[in-house]
C-alpha positions in Angstrom: 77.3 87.4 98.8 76.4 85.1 101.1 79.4 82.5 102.7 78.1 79.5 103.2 79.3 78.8 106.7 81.6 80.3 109.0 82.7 77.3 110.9 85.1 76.0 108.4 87.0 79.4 109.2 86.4 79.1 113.0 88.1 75.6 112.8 91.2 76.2 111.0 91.9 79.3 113.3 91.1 77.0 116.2 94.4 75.3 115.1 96.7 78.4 113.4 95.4 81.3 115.7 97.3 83.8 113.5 94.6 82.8 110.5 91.4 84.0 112.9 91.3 87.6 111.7 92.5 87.9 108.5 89.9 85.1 107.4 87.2 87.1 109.2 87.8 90.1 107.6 88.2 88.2 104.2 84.4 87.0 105.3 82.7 90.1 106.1 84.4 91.7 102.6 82.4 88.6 100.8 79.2 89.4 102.4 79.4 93.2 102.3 79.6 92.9 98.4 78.1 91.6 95.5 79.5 89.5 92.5 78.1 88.6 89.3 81.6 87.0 87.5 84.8 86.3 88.3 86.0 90.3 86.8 84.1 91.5 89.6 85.6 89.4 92.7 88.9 90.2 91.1 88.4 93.6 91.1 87.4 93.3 95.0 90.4 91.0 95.6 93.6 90.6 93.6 94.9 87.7 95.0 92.2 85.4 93.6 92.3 82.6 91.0 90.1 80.2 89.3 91.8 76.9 89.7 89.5 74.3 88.0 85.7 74.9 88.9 87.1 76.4 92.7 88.2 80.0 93.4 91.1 80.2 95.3 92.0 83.4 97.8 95.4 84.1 99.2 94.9 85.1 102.9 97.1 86.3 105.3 99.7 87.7 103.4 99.9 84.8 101.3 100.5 82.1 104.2 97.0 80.7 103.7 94.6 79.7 100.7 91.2 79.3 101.4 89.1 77.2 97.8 85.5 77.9 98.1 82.9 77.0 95.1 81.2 80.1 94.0 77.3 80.5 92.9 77.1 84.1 91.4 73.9 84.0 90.0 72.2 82.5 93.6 75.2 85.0 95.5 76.7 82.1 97.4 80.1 80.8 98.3 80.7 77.7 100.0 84.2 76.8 101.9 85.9 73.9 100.4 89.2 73.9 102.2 91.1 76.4 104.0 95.1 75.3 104.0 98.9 76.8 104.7 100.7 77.8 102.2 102.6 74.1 102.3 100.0 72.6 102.2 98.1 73.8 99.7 101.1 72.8 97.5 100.1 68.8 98.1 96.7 69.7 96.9 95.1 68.3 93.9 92.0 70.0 92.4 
């Protein structure tokens, strides 16, 4: 699967430096794999939920969430937002 762009990732590391690597190693398991429904990316990671029409991924150990829109049938995922744990809280879908 193919993330569509890594600079979302790059930024929010910019500004909590402990987020760099786990959110690098949660890319390169996206685009090692493939995913044709949401039973599959569970499978692949556990700490993911559908929230809405986003997918939302615990990283970190839980300290961050990352919501990314998912295309399975054209293998894409595009970042939405990348937040702490607070404040993914204060988000709305």
């Amino acid at each position: 699967m193919r993330v569509i762009t890594n600079h979302p990732l790059v930024e929010f590391a910019r500004k909590h430096l402990e987020a760099g690597e786990p959110l690098q190693a949660w890319r390169k398991a996206v685009e090692n794999s493939t995913f044709s429904h949401f039973a599959e990316l569970k499978a692949t990671f556990g700490a993911v939920d559908r929230v809405g029409d986003y997918y939302v991924f615990d990283i970190g150990g839980n300290k961050f969430r990352l919501i990314a829109a998912i295309h399975f049938n054209r293998q894409m995922l595009f970042v939405r937002h990348i937040f702490t744990h607070k404040e993914y809280d204060k988000w709305k879908p």
